[in-house]
C-alpha positions in Angstrom: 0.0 0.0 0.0 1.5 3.5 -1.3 1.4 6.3 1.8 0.6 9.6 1.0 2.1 12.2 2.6 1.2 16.3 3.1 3.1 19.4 1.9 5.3 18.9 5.7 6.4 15.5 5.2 4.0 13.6 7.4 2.1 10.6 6.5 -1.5 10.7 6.9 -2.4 7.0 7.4 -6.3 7.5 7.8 -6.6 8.8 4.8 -5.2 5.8 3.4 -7.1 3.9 5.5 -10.3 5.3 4.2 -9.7 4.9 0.8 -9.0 1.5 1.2 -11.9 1.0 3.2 -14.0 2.8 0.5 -12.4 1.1 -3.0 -12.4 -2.4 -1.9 -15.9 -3.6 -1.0 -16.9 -6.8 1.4 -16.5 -9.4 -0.6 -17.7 -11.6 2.1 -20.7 -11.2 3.5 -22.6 -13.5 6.0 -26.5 -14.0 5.6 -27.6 -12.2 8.3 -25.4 -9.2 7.6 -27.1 -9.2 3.9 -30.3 -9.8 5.4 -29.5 -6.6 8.1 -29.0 -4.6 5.1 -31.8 -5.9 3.2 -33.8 -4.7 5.6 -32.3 -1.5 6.4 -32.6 -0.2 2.5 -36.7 -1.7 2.6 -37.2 0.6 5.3 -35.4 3.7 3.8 -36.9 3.0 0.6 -40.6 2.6 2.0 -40.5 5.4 4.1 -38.8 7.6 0.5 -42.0 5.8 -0.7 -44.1 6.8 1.9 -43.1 11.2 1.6 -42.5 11.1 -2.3 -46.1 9.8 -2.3 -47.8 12.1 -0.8 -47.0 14.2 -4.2 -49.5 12.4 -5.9 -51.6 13.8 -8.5 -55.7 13.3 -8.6 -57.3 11.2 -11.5 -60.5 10.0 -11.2 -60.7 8.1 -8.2 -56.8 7.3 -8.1 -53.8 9.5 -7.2 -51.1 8.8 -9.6 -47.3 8.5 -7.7 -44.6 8.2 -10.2 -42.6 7.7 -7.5 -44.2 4.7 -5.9 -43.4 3.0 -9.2 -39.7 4.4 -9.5 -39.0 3.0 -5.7 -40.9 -0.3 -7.0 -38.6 -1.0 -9.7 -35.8 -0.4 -7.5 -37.0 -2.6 -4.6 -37.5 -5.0 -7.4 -34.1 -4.9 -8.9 -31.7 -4.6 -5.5 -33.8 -6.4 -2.8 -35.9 -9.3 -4.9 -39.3 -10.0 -5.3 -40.7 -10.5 -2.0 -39.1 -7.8 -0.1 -40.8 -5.5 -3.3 -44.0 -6.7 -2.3 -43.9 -6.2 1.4 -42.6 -2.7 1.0 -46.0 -1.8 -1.4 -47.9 -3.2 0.5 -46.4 -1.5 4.4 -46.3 1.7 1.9 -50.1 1.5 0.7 -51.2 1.0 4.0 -49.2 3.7 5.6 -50.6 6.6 2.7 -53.9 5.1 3.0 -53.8 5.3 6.7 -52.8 8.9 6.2 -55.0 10.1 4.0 -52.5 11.0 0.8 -53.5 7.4 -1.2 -56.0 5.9 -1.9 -57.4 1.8 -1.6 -56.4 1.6 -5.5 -52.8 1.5 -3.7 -52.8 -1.7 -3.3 -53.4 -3.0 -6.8 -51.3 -0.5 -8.3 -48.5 -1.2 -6.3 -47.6 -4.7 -5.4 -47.8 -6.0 -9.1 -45.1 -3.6 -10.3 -42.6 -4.5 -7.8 -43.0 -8.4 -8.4 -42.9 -7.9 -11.9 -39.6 -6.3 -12.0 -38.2 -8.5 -9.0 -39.2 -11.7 -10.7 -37.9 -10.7 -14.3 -34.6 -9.6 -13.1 -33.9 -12.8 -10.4 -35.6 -15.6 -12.9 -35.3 -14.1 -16.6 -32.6 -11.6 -17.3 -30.0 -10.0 -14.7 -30.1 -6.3 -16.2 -30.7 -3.0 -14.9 -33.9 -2.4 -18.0 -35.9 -5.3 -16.1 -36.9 -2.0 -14.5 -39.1 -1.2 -17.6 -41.3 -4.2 -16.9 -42.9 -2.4 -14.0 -46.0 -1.8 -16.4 -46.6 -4.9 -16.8 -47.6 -5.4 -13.2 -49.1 -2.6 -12.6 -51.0 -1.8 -15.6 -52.0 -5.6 -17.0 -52.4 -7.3 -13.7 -52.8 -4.2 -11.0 -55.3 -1.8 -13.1 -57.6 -5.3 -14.4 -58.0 -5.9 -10.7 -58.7 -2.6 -9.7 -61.3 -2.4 -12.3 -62.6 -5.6 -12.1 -62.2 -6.5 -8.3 -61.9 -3.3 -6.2 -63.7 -1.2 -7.3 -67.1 -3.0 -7.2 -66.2 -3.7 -3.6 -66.4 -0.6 -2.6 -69.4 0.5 -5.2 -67.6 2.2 -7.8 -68.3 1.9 -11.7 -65.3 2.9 -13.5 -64.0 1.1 -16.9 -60.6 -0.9 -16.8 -59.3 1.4 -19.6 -59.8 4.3 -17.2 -57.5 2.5 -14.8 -55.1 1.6 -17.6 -54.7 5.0 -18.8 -54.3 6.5 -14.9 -52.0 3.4 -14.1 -49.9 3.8 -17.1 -49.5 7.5 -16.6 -48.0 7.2 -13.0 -45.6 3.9 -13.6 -44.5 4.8 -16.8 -42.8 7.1 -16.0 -41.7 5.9 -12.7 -40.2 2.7 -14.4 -37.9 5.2 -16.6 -37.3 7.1 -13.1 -36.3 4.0 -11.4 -34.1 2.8 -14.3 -32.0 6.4 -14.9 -32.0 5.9 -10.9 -30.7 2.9 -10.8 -28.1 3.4 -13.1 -26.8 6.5 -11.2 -26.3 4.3 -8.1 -24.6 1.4 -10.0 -22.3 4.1 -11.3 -21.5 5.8 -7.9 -20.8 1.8 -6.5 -24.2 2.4 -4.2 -25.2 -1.2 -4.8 -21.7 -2.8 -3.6 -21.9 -1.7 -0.2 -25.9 -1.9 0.8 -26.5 -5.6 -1.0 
């Protein structure tokens, strides 16, 4: 290891130290460590999930969140399927229990995250599985809230309606999620937290 000195002579080992410390990533790390941080970036994420939602904009009888769909596709792609899941759902319950979302939360949240989480663990390890957000929440979410949901709770709107609003809030929050994505991959984010 090269030391690095100041202007005076003197070496200054912590700085070394650091930027050992900060090139070289774990390259072992036990499952309950990888589990701890699993669960550490759900939490951040679903409470970034929880505050980005609550600037949501009306449609109709849904409040479109780009952002619940940008953290989706993350959650999908760093923590896996099931941890995507359980973060929609803990983050549809919190904004529903505060008011800023809607019951439509549910449908148009969980799909997304599974989608992407299952297409990038069982199909193809890339960053764009991202993209296939939609698919969740627009083919399988939107149908159910149409079909499902909202006769429940006595409403009469068409499943195109909920197409068009569920496409409008996770398309663009799959391209968010992906340009995000790629911005932590390029700063080394994803080396150190999974």
């Amino acid at each position: 290891m090269e030391k690095r000195s100041n202007p005076n002579g003197k070496t200054v080992k912590l700085l070394n130290f650091l930027t050992t410390q900060v090139n070289e990533p774990q390259l072992k790390v036990n499952s309950k460590q990888n589990t701890t941080r699993k669960l550490a970036l759900a939490a951040v994420l679903t409470a970034l999930s929880v505050v980005l939602g609550s600037l949501s904009v009306p449609i109709g009888v849904v409040k479109v969140a780009p952002s619940q769909h940008m953290i989706n596709a993350l959650a999908g792609v760093l923590l896996g399927p099931w941890y995507a899941v359980v973060m929609a759902i803990m983050t549809a319950t919190i904004r529903v229990g505060l008011g800023v979302g809607t019951i439509y939360a549910y449908p148009g949240s969980i799909f997304g995250g599974l989608i992407v989480g299952l297409v990038y663990r069982y199909v193809k390890k890339t960053d764009y599985a991202t993209l296939t957000e939609p698919l969740g929440t627009v083919v399988i979410g939107a149908t159910l809230s149409a079909l499902v949901v909202s006769p429940l709770i006595g409403g009469s709107v068409t499943v195109y309606f909920f197409w068009v609003a569920f496409a409008a809030s996770c398309i663009p929050g799959a391209i968010l999620g992906l340009v995000i994505l790629k911005l932590l991959r390029k700063a080394g984010f994803d080396k150190y937290v999974i």
